[in-house]
VEXDREN-2710 file (C-alpha; in Angstrom, 1 decimal):
% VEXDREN-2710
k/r/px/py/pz
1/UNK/-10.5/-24.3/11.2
2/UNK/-6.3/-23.7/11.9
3/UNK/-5.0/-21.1/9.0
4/UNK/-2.2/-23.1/10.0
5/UNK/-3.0/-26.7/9.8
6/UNK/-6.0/-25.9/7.3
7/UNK/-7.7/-29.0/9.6
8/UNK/-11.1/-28.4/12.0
9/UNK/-10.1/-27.7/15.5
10/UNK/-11.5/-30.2/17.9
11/UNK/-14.6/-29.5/19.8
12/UNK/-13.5/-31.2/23.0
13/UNK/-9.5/-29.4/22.2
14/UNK/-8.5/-26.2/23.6
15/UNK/-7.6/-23.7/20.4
16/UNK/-3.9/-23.3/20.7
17/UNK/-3.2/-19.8/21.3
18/UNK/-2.3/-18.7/17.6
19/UNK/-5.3/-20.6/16.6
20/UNK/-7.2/-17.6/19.1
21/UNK/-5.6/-14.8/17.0
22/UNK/-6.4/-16.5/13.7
23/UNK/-10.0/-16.8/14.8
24/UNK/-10.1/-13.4/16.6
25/UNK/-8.6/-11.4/13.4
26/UNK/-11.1/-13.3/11.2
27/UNK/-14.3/-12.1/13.8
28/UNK/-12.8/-8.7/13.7
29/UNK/-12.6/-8.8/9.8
30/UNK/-9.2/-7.4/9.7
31/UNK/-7.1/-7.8/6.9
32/UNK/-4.9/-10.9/6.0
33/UNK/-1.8/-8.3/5.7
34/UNK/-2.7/-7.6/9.4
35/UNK/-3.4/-10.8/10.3
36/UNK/0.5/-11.9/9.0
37/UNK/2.4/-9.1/10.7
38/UNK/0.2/-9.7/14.5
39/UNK/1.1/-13.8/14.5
40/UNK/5.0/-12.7/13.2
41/UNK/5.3/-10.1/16.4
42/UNK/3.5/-12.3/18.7
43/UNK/6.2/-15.3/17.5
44/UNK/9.3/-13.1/17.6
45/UNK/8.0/-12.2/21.6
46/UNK/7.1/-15.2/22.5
47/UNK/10.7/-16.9/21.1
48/UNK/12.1/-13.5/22.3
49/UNK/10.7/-15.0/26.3
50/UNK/12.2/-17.9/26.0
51/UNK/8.9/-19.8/24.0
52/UNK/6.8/-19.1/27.6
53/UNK/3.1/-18.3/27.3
54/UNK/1.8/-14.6/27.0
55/UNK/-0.4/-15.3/29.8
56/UNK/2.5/-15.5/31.9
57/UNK/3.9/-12.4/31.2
58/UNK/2.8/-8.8/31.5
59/UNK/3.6/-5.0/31.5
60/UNK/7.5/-5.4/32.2
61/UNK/8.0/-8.1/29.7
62/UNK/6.4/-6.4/26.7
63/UNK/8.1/-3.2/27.6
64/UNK/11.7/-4.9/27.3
65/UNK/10.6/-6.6/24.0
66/UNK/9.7/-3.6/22.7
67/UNK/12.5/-1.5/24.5
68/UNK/14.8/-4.4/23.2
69/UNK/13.9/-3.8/19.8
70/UNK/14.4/-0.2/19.6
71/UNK/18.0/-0.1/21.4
72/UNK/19.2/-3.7/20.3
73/UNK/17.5/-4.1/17.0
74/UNK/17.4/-0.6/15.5
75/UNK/13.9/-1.1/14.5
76/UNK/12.3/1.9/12.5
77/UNK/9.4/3.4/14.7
78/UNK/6.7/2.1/12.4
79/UNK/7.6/-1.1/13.0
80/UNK/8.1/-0.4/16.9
81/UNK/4.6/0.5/17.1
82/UNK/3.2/-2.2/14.4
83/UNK/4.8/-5.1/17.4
84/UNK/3.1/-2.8/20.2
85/UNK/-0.2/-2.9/18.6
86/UNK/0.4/-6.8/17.7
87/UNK/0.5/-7.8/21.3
88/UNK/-2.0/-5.2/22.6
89/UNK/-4.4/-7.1/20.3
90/UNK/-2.9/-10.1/21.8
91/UNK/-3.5/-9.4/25.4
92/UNK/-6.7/-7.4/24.8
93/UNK/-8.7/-9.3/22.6
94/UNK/-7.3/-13.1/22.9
95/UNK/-5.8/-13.5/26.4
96/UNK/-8.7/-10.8/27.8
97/UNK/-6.2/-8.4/29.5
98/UNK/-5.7/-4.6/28.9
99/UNK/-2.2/-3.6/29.6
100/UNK/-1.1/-0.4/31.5
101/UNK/0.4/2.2/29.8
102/UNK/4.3/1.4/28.9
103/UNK/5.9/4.2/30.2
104/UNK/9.2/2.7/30.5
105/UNK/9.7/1.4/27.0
106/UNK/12.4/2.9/24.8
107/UNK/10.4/4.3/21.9
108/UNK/12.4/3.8/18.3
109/UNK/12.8/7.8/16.8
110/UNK/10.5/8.5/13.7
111/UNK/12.9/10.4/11.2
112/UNK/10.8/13.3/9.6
113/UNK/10.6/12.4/6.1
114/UNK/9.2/14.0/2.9
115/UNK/7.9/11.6/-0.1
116/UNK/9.4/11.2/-3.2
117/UNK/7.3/13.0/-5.9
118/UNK/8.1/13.1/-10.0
119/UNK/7.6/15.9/-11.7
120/UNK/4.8/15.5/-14.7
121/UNK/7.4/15.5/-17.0
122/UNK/8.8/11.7/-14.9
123/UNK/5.5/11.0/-14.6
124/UNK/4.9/11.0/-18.3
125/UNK/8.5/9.3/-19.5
126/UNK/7.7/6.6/-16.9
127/UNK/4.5/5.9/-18.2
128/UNK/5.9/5.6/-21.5
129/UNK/7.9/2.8/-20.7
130/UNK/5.2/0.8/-19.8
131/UNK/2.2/-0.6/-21.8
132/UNK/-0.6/-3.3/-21.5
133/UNK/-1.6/-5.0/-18.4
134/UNK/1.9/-2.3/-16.5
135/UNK/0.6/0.4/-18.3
136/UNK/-2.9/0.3/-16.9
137/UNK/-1.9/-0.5/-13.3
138/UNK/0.3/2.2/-12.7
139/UNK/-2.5/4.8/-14.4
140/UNK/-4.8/3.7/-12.1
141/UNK/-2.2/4.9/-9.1
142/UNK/-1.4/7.8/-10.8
143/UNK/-4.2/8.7/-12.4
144/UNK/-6.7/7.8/-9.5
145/UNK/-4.5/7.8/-6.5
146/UNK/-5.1/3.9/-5.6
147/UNK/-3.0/2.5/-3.0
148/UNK/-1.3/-1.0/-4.9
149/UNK/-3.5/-3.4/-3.3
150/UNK/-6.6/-1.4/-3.8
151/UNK/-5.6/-1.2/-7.6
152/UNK/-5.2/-5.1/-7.7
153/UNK/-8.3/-5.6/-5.2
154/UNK/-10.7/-3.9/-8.0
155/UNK/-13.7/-5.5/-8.5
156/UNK/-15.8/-5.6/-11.7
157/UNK/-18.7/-4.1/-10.0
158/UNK/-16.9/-1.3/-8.6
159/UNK/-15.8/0.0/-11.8
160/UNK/-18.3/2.9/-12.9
161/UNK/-18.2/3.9/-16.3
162/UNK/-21.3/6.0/-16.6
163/UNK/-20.0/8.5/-13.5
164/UNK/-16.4/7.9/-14.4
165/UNK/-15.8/7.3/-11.0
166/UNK/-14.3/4.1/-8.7
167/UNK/-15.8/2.7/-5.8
168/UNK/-12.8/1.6/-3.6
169/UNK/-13.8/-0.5/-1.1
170/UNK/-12.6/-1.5/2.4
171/UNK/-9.6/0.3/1.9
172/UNK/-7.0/0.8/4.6
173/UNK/-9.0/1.3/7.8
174/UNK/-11.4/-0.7/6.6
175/UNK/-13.4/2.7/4.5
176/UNK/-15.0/2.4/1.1
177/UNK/-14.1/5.9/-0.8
178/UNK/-15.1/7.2/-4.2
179/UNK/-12.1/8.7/-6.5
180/UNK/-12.1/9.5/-10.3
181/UNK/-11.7/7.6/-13.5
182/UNK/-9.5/9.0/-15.6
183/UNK/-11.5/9.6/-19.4
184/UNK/-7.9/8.0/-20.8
185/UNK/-8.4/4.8/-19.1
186/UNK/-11.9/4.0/-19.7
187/UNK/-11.3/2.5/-23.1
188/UNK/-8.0/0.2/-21.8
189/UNK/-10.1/-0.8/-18.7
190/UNK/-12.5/-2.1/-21.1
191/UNK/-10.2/-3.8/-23.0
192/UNK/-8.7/-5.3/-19.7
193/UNK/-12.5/-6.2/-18.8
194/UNK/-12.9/-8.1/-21.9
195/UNK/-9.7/-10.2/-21.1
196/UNK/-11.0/-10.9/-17.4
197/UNK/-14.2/-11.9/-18.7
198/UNK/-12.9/-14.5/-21.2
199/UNK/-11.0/-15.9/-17.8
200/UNK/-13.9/-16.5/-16.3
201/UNK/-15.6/-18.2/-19.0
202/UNK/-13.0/-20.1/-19.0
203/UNK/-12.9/-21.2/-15.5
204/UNK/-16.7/-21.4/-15.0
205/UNK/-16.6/-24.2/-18.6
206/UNK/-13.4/-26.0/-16.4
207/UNK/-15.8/-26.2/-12.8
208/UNK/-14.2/-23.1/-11.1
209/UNK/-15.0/-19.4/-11.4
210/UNK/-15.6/-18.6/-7.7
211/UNK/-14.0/-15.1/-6.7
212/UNK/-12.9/-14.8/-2.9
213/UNK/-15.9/-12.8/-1.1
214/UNK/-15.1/-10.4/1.6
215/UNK/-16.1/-11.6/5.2
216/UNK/-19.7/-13.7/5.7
217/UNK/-21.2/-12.8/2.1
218/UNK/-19.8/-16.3/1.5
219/UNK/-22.3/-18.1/3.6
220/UNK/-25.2/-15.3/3.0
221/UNK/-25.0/-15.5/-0.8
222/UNK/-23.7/-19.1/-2.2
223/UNK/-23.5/-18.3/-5.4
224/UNK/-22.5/-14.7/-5.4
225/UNK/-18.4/-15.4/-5.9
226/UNK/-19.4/-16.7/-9.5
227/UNK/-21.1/-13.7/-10.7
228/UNK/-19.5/-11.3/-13.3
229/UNK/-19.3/-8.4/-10.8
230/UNK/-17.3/-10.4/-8.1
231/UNK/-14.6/-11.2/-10.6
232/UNK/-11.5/-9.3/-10.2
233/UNK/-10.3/-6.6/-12.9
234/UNK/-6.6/-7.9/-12.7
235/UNK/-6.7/-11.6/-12.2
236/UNK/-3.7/-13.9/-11.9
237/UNK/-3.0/-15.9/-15.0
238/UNK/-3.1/-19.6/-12.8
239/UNK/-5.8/-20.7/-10.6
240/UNK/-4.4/-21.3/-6.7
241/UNK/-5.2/-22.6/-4.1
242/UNK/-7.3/-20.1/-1.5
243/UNK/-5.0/-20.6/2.1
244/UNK/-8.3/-20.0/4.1
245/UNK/-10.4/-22.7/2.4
246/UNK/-8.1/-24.9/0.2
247/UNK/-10.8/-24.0/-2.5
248/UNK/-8.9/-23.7/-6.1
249/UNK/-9.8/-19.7/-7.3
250/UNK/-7.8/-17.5/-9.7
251/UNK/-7.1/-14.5/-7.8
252/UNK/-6.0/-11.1/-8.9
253/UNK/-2.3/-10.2/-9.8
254/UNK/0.5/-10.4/-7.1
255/UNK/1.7/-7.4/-6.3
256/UNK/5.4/-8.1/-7.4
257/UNK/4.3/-7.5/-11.2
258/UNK/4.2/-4.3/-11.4
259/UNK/7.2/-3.6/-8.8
260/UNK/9.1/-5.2/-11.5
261/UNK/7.9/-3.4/-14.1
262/UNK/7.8/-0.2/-12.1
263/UNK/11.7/-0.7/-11.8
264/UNK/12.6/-1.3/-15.8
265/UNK/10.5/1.5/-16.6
266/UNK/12.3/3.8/-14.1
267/UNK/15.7/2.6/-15.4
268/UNK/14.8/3.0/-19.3
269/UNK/13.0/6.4/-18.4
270/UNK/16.5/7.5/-16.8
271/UNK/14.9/8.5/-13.7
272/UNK/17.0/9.0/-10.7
273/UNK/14.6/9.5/-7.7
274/UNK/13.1/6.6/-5.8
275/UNK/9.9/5.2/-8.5
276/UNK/7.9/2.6/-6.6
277/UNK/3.4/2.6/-6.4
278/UNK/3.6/4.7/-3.7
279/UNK/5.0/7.2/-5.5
280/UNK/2.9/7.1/-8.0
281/UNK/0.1/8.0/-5.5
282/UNK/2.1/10.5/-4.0
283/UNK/2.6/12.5/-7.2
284/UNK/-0.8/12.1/-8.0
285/UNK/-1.8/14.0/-4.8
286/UNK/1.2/16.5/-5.5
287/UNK/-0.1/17.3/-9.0
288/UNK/-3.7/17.9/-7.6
289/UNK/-2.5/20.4/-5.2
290/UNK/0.4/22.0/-7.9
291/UNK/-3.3/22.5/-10.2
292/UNK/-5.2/24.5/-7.4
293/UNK/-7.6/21.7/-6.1
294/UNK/-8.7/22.5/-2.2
295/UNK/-6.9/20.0/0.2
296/UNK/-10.4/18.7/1.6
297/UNK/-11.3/17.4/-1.9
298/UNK/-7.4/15.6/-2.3
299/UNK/-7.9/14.4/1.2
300/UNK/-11.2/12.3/0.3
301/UNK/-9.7/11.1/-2.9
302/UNK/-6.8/9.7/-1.0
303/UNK/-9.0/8.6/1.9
304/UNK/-6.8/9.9/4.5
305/UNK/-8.7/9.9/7.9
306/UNK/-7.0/13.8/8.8
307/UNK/-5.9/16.1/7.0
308/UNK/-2.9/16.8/8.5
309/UNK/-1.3/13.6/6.9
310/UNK/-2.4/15.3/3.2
311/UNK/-0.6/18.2/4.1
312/UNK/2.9/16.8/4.0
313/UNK/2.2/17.0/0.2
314/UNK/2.1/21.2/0.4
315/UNK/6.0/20.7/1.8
316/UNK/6.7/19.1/-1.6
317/UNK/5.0/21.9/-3.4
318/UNK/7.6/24.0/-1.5
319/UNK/10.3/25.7/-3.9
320/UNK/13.9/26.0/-2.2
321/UNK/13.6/26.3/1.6
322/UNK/10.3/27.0/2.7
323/UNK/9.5/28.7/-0.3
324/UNK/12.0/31.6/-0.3
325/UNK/13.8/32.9/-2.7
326/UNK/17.7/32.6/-2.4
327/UNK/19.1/36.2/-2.2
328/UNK/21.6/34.8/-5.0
329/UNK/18.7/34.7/-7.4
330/UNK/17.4/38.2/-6.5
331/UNK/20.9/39.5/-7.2
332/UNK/20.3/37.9/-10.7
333/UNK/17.8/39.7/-11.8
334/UNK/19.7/43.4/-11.2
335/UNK/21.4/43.8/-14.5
336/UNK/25.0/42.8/-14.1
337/UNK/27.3/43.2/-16.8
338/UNK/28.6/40.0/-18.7
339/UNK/31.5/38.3/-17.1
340/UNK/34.6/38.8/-18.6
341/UNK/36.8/35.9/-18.7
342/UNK/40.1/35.9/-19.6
343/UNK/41.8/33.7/-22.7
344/UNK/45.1/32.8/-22.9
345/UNK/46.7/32.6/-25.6
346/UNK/47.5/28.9/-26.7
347/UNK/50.8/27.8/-26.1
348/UNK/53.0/28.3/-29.2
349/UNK/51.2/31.4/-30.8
350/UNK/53.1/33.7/-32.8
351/UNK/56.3/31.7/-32.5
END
């Protein structure tokens, strides 16, 4: 079936070639946020050819796309390389060619950035701005160090009260990870449970009920998306329609929920640094670290694959540059007699 046209292919029909990456990203399970940015890259260079096929072109005409984009588009390098591994899947795994290396391309610079962090003290005011369904979201990314999605992908069954622990699965890279339930979210998350269950009732009494299941467990277990366990903690308010199968599910909350909320509760806390869920998690590593926890155990609660991209959160942790104290503050703590400062007199005084 085309994600596209949502109609069967033809048997005796060639797939067209972004009917190919649609079926190859679906055999290689790789996520539907993947899936989007690949087919945008492999449009923008095939429009960026003049609308010839891929199979046509080669080394030199990927390396000026990409080339083009760096020194003509000002692309950041994150999205440089996002394009270059769009159409090496394209030419590895759908057209069957591996490309050479691209020497010649112009590669976009990647600026050295640190993250934004808040202090507990933010941490707490922003929180404080926030309540219900808000509230609980952003605990989880603070309090657990979810990544958005994997906050909104939660799963009944992967919610473990008795070990106070969470079970994320197929996070990015595809891992499943265990991090820690904080003891002041269990009794909200129930509450949220509660509300999630009475959805379900609800759609299960109106025909429906059927959560999206990862992968094959679709066709290998039947019944499985209308158990409790499948159901999502956050789901959406409205059923949809599912864009892979046209089948009518409620899925779980879109992620622009708590962006917006994220961005009242940053102006009513008076905060001034950049507040988004990233930062959320980014503070939740910082505060880890700033409390004396080992950066191997941050590292798995995060899920990072090396540990080297933990350790930019030890440059946060930094005071001043690199940690040294100014020699204007070490002259501050010689005693210094109090500044004298003169007064004038005000104008008109003892006239």
């Amino acid at each position: 079936m085309s994600r596209e046209t949502g109609q069967e292919c033809s048997p005796t029909r060639k797939p067209r070639l972004l009917e190919q990456v649609h079926e190859a990203i679906r055999r290689l399970h790789y996520s539907r946020r993947t899936e989007e940015a690949y087919v945008h890259w492999i449009k923008r260079f095939i429009y960026w050819s003049g609308k010839r096929h891929p199979a046509t072109l080669g080394e030199r005409e990927v390396t000026a796309f990409l080339s083009h984009l760096a020194s003509e588009r000002n692309v950041a390098a994150a999205t440089q390389n996002q394009a270059l591994a769009a159409l090496l899947f394209l030419y590895g795994k759908v057209l069957g060619r591996n490309l050479a290396w691209l020497d010649n391309m112009v590669r976009a610079k990647r600026p050295v950035r640190l993250p934004s962090v808040l202090t507990p003290n933010e941490a707490d005011a922003l929180l404080a701005q926030l309540n219900g369904t808000h509230w609980l979201m952003a605990g989880l990314l603070y309090g657990s160090g979810l990544r958005l999605m994997e906050c909104l992908r939660l799963r009944v069954k992967d919610v473990d009260f008795a070990y106070r622990q969470i079970l994320v699965r197929d996070g990015k890279g595809g891992k499943d990870r265990v991090t820690m339930l904080p003891e002041r979210l269990i009794q909200p998350l129930h509450v949220q449970l509660g509300e999630a269950r009475r959805l379900h009732a609800l759609d299960l009494r109106q025909g429906y009920g059927e959560a999206h299941l990862p992968f094959a467990l679709a066709r290998k277990y039947p019944r499985a998306g209308y158990e409790w366990g499948w159901q999502y903690v956050f789901p959406s308010g409205k059923r949809s329609t599912d864009p892979d199968d046209g089948v009518i599910r409620r899925h779980h909350l879109d992620e622009s929920v708590l962006a917006r909320a994220l961005k009242d509760a940053k102006q009513d806390a008076g905060i001034h640094k950049r507040v988004s869920a990233h930062v959320l998690r980014h503070s939740f590593a910082t505060h880890l670290l700033q409390a004396g926890y080992d950066i191997r155990t941050v590292q798995e609660l995060l899920g990072h694959a090396d540990v080297s991209t933990t350790m930019i959160y030890t440059h946060v942790l930094n005071k001043g540059g690199k940690g040294v104290a100014s020699p204007l503050d070490r002259a501050a703590r010689v005693e210094q007699p109090p500044p004298r400062y003169h007064v004038p007199e005000p104008v008109g005084a003892g006239a």
